[in-house]
MARBA-3410 file (N, C-alpha, C, O; in Angstrom, 1 decimal):
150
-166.3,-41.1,31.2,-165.6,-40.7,32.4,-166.5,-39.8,33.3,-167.3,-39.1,32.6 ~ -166.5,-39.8,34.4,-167.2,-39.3,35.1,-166.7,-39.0,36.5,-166.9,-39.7,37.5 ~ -165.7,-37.5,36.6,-164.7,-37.3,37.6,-166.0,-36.7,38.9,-167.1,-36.9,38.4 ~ -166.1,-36.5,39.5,-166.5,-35.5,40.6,-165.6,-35.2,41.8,-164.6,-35.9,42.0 ~ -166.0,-34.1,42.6,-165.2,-33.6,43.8,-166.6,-33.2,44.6,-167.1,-32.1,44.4
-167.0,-34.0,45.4,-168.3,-33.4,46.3,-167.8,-33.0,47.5,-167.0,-33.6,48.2 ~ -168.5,-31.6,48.1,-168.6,-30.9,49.1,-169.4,-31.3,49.9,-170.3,-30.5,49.6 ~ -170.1,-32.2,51.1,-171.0,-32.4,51.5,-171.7,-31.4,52.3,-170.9,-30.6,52.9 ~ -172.9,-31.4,52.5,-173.9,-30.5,53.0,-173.3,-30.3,54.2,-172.8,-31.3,54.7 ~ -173.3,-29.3,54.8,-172.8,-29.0,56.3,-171.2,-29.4,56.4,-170.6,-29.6,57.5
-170.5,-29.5,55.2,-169.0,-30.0,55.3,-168.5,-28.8,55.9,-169.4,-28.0,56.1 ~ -167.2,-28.5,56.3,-166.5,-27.6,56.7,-164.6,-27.5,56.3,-163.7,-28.2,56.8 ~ -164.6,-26.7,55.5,-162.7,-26.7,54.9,-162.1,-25.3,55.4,-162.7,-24.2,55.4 ~ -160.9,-25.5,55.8,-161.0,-24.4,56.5,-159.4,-24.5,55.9,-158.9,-25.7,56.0 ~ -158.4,-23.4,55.2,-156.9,-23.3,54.9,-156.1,-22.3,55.5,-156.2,-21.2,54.9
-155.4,-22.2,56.5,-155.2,-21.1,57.2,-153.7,-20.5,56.3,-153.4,-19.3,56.5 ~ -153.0,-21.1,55.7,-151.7,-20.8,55.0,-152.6,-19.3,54.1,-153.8,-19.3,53.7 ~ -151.8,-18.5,54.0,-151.7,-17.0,53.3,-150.5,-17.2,52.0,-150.9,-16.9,50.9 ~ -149.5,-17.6,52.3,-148.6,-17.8,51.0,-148.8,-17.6,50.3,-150.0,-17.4,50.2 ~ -148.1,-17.4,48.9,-148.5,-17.5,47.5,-149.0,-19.3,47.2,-148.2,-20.2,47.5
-150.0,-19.5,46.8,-149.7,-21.1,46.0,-150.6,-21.6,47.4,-151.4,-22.6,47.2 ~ -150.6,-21.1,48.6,-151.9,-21.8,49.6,-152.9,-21.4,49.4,-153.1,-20.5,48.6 ~ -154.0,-22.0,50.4,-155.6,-22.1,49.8,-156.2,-23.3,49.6,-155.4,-24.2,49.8 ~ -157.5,-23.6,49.1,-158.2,-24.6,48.6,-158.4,-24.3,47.7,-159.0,-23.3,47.2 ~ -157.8,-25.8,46.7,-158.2,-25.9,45.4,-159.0,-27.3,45.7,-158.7,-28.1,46.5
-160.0,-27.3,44.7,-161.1,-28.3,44.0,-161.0,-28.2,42.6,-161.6,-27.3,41.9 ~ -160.0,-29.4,42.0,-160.5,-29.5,40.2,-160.3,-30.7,40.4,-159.5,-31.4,41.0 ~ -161.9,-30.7,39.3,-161.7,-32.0,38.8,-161.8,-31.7,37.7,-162.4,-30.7,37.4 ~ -161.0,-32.8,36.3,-160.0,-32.8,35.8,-160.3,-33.8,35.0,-159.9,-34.9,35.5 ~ -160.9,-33.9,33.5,-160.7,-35.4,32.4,-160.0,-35.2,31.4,-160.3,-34.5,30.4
-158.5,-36.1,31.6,-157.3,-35.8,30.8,-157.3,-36.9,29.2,-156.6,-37.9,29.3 ~ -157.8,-36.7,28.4,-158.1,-37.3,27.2,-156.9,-37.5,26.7,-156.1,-36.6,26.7 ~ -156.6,-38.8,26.1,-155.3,-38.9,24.9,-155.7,-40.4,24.6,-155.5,-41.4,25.1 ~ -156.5,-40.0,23.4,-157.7,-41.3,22.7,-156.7,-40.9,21.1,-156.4,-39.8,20.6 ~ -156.4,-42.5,20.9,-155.5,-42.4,19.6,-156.6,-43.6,19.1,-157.3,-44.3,19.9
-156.8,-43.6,17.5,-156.9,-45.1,17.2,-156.7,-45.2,15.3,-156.9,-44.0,14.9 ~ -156.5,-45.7,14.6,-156.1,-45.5,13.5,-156.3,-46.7,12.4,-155.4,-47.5,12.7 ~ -156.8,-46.9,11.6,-157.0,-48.0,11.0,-156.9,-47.8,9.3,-157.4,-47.0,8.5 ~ -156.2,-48.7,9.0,-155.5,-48.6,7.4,-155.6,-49.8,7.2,-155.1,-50.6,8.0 ~ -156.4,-50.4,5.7,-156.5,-51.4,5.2,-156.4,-51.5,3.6,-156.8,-50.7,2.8
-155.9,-52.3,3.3,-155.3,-52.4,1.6,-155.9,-53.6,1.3,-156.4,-54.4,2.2 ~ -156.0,-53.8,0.0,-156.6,-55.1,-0.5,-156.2,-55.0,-2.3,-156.5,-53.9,-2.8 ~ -155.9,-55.6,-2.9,-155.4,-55.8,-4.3,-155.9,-57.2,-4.5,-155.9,-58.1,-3.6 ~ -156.5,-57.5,-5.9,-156.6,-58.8,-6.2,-158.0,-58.7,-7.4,-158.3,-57.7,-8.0 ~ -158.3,-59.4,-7.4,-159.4,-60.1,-8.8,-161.0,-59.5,-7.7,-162.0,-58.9,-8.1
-160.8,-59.8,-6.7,-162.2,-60.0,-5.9,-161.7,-59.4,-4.3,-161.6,-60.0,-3.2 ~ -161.7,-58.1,-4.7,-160.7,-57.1,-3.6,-162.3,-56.7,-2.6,-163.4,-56.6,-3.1 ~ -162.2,-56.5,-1.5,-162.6,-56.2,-0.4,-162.3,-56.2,0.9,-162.0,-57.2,1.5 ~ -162.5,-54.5,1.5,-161.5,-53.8,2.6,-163.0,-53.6,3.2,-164.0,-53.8,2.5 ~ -163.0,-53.1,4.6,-164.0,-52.6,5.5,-163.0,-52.1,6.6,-162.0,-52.8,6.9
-163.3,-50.8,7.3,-162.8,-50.3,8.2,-164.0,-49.5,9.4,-165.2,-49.2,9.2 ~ -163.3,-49.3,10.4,-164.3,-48.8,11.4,-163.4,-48.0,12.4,-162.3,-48.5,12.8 ~ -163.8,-46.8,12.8,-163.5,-46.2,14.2,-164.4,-45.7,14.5,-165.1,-44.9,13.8 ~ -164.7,-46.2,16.2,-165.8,-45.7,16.7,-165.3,-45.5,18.5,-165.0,-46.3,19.4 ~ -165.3,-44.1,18.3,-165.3,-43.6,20.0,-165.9,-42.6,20.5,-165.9,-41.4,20.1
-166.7,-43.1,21.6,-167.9,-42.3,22.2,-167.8,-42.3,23.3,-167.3,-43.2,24.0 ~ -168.4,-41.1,23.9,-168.7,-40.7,25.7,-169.7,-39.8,25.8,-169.8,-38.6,25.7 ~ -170.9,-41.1,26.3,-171.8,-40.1,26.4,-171.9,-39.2,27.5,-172.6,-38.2,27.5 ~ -171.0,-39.7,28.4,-170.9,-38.7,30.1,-169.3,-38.9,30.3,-168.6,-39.8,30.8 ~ -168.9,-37.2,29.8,-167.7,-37.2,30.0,-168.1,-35.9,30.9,-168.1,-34.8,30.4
-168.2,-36.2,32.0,-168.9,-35.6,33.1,-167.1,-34.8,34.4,-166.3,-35.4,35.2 ~ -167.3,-33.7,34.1,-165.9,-32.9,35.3,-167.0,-31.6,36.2,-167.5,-30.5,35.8 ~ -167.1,-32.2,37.4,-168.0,-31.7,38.3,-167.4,-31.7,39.5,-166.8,-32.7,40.0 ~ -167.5,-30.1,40.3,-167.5,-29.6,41.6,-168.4,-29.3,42.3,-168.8,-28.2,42.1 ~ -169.0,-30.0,43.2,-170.2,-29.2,43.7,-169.8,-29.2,45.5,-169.4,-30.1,46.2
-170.2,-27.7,45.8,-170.5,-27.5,46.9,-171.6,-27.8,47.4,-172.5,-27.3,46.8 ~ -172.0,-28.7,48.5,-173.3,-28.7,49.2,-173.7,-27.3,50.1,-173.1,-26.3,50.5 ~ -174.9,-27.7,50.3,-175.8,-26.6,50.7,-175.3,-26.6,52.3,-175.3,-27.7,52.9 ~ -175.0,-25.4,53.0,-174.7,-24.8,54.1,-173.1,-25.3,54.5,-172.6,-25.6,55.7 ~ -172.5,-25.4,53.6,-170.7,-25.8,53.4,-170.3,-24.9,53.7,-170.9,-23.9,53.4
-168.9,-24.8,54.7,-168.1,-23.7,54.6,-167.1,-24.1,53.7,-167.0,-25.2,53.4 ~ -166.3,-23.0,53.3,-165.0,-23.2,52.4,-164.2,-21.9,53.2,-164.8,-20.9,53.0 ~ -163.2,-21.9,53.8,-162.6,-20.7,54.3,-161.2,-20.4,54.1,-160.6,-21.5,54.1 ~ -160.7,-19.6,53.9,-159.0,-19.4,53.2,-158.6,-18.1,53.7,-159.2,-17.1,53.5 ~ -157.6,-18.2,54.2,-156.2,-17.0,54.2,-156.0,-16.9,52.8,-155.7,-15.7,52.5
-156.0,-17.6,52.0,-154.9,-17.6,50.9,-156.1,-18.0,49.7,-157.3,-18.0,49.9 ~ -155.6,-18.2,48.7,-156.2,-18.2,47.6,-157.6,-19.6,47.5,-157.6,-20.7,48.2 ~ -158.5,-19.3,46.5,-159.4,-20.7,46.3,-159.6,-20.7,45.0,-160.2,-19.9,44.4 ~ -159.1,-21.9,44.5,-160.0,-22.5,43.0,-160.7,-23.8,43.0,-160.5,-24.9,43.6 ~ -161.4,-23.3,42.1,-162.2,-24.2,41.6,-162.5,-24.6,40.5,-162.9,-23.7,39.7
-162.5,-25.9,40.0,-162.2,-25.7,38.6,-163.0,-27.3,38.2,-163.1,-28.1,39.1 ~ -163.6,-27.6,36.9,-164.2,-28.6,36.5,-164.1,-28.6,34.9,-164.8,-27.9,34.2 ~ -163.1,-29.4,34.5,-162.5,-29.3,32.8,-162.1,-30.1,32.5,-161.6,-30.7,33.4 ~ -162.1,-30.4,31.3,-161.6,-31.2,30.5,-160.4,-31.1,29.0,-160.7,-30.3,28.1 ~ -159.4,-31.9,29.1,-158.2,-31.5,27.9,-157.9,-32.4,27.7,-158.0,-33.3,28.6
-157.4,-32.9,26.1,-156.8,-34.0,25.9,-156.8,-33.8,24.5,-157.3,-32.9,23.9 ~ -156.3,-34.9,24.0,-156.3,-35.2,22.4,-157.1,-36.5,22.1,-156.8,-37.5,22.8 ~ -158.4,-36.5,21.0,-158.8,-37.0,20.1,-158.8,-37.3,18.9,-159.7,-36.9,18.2 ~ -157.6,-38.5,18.4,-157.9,-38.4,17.0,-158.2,-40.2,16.6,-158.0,-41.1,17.3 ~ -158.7,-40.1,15.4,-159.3,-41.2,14.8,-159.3,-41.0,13.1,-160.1,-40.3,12.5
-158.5,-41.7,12.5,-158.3,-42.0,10.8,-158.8,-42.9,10.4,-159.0,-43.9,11.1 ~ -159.2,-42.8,9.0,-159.8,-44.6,8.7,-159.2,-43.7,7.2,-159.2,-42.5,6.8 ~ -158.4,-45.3,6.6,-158.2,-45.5,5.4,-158.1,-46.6,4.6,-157.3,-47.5,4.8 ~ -159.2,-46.7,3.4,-159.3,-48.2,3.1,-159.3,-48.0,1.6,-159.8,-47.1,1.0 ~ -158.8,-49.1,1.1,-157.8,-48.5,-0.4,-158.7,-50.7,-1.2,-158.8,-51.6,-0.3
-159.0,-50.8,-1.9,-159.3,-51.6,-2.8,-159.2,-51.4,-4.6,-159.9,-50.7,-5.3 ~ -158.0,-52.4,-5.2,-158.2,-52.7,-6.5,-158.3,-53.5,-6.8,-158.3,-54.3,-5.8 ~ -158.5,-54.2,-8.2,-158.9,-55.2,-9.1,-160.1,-55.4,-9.6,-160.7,-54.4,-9.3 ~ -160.8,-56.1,-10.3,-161.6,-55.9,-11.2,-163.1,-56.1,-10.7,-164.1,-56.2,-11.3 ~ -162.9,-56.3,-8.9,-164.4,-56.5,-8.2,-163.8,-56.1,-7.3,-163.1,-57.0,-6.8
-163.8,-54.6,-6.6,-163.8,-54.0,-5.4,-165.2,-53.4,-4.3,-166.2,-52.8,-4.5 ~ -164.6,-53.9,-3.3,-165.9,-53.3,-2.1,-164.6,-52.5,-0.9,-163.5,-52.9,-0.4 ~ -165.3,-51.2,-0.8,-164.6,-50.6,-0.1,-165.6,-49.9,0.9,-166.5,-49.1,0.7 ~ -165.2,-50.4,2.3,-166.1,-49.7,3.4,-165.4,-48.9,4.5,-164.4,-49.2,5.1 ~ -166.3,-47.8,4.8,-165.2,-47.2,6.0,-166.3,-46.3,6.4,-167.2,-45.7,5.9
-165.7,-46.4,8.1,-166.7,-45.4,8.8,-165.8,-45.3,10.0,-165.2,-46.2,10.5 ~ -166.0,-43.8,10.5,-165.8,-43.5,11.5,-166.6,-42.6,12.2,-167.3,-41.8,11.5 ~ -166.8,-42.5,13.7,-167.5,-42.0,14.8,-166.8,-41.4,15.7,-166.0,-42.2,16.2 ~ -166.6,-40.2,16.3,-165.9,-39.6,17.4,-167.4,-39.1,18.0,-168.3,-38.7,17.2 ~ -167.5,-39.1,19.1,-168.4,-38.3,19.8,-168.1,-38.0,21.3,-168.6,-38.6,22.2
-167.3,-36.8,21.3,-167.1,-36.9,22.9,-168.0,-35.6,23.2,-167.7,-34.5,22.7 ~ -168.8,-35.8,24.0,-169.4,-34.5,24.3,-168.9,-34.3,26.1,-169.1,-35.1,27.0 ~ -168.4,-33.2,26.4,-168.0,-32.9,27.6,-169.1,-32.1,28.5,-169.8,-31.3,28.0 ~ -169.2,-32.3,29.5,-170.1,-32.0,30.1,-169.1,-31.0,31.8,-168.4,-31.6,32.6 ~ -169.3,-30.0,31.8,-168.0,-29.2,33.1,-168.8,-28.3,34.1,-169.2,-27.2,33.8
-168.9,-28.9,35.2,-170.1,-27.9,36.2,-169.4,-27.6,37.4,-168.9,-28.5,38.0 ~ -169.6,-26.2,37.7,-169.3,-25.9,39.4,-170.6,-25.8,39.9,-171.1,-24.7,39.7 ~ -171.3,-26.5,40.6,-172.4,-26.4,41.4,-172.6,-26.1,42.9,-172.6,-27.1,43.7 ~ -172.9,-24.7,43.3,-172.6,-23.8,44.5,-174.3,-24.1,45.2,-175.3,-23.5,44.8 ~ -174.4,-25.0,46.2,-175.4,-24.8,46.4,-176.5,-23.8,47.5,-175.9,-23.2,48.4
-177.6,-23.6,47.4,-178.2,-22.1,48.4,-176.9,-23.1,49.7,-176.3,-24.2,49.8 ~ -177.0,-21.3,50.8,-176.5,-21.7,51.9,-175.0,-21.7,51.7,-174.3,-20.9,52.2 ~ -174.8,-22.6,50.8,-172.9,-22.3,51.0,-172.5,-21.1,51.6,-173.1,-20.0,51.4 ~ -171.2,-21.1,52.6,-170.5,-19.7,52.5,-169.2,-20.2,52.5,-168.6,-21.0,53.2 ~ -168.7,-19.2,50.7,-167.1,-19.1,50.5,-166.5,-17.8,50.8,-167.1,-16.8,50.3
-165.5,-17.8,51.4,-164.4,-16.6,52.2,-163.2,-17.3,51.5,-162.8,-18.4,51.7 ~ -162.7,-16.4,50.9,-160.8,-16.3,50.3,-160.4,-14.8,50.6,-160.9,-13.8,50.2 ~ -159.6,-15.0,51.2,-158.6,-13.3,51.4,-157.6,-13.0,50.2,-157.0,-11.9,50.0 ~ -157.5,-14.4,49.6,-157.1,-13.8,48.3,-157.3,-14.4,46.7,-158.5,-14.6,46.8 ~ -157.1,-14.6,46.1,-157.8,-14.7,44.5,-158.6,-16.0,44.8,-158.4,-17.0,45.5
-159.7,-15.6,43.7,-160.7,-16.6,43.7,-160.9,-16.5,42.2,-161.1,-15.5,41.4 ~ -160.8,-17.6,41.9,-160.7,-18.4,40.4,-161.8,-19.7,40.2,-161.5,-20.9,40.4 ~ -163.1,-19.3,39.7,-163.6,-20.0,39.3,-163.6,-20.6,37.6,-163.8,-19.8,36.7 ~ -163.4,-22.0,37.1,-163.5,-22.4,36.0,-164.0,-23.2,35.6,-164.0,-24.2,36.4 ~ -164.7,-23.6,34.3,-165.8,-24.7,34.1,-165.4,-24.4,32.3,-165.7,-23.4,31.7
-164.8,-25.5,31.9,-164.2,-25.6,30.6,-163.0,-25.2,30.3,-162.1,-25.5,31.1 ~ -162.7,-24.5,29.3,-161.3,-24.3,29.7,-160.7,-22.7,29.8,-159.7,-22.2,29.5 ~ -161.9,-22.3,30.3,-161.1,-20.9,30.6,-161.3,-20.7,31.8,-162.0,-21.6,32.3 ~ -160.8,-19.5,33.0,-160.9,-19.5,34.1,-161.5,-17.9,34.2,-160.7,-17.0,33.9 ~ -162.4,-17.5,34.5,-162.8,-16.1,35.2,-162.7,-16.0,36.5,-162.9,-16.9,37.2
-162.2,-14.6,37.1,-162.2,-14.3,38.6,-163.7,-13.7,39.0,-164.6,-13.4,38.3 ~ -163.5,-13.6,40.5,-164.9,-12.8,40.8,-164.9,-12.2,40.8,-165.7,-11.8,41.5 ~ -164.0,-10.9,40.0,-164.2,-9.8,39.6,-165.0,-9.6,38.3,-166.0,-8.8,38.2 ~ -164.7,-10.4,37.3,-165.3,-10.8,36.1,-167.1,-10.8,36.2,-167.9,-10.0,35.9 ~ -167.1,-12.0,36.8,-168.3,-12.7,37.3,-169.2,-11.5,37.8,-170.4,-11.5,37.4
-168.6,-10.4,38.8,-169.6,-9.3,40.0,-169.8,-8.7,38.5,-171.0,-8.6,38.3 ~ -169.1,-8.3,37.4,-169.5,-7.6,36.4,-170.4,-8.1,35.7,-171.3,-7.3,35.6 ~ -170.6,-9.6,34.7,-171.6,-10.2,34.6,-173.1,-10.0,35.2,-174.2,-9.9,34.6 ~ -172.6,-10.0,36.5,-174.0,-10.2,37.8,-174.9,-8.9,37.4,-176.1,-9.0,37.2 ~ -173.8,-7.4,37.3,-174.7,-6.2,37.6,-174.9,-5.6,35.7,-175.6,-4.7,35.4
END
């Protein structure tokens, strides 16, 4: 998967709503719900089972990037966010009797997530009220962050 939300270089967003819940939001967002499940039996004189689960991502890519000399401007609140959530599961069960059994089984999960806000030189962001930046699954404000900084 590979979500993005691009800002282009010299773009301009401008939200004049103050409200609670106005503003500019930017998330992007990879919603996972990967099932797969495999169960095999075999009984007999000359028993042989084989099983397999295999699921992979090698770019499970959730990215925001602002371009360089963008405005972003708000009365009201701005987030930004780049995450990913879901469920991954994968079982293997493989069962052989009788007096010449082969029993195989393998399984593979590999999701590696990859979550970036990318602010480039030049940007200028203005919010008059909460700014919520997130990248994975938690969210820090710029209050957080100015503490980080110093």
């Amino acid at each position: 998967m590979n979500t993005q939300i691009n800002v282009g270089d010299d773009a301009q967003i401008t939200a004049t709503g103050a409200e609670d819940g106005q503003g500019i939001s930017l998330n992007a967002l990879n919603d996972l719900d990967i099932t797969d499940k495999v169960i095999i039996n075999a009984a007999g004189a000359l028993a042989g089972t084989g099983a397999t689960v295999k699921v992979t991502d090698d770019e499970l890519l959730a990215q925001v990037q602002v371009g360089s000399n963008a405005i972003l401007s708000t009365l009201g609140e701005l987030e930004i966010s780049a995450r990913g959530q879901g469920d991954v599961v994968g079982s293997v069960e493989a069962d052989s009797s009788g007096a010449l059994s082969v029993t195989v089984t393998d399984a593979t999960l590999k999701i590696r997530p990859v979550n970036n806000i990318i602010i480039d030189s030049g940007a200028d962001i203005t919010a008059y009220g909460d700014v919520n930046l997130s990248a994975g699954t938690d969210t820090v404000s710029i209050a957080m962050i100015t503490k980080f900084i110093h």
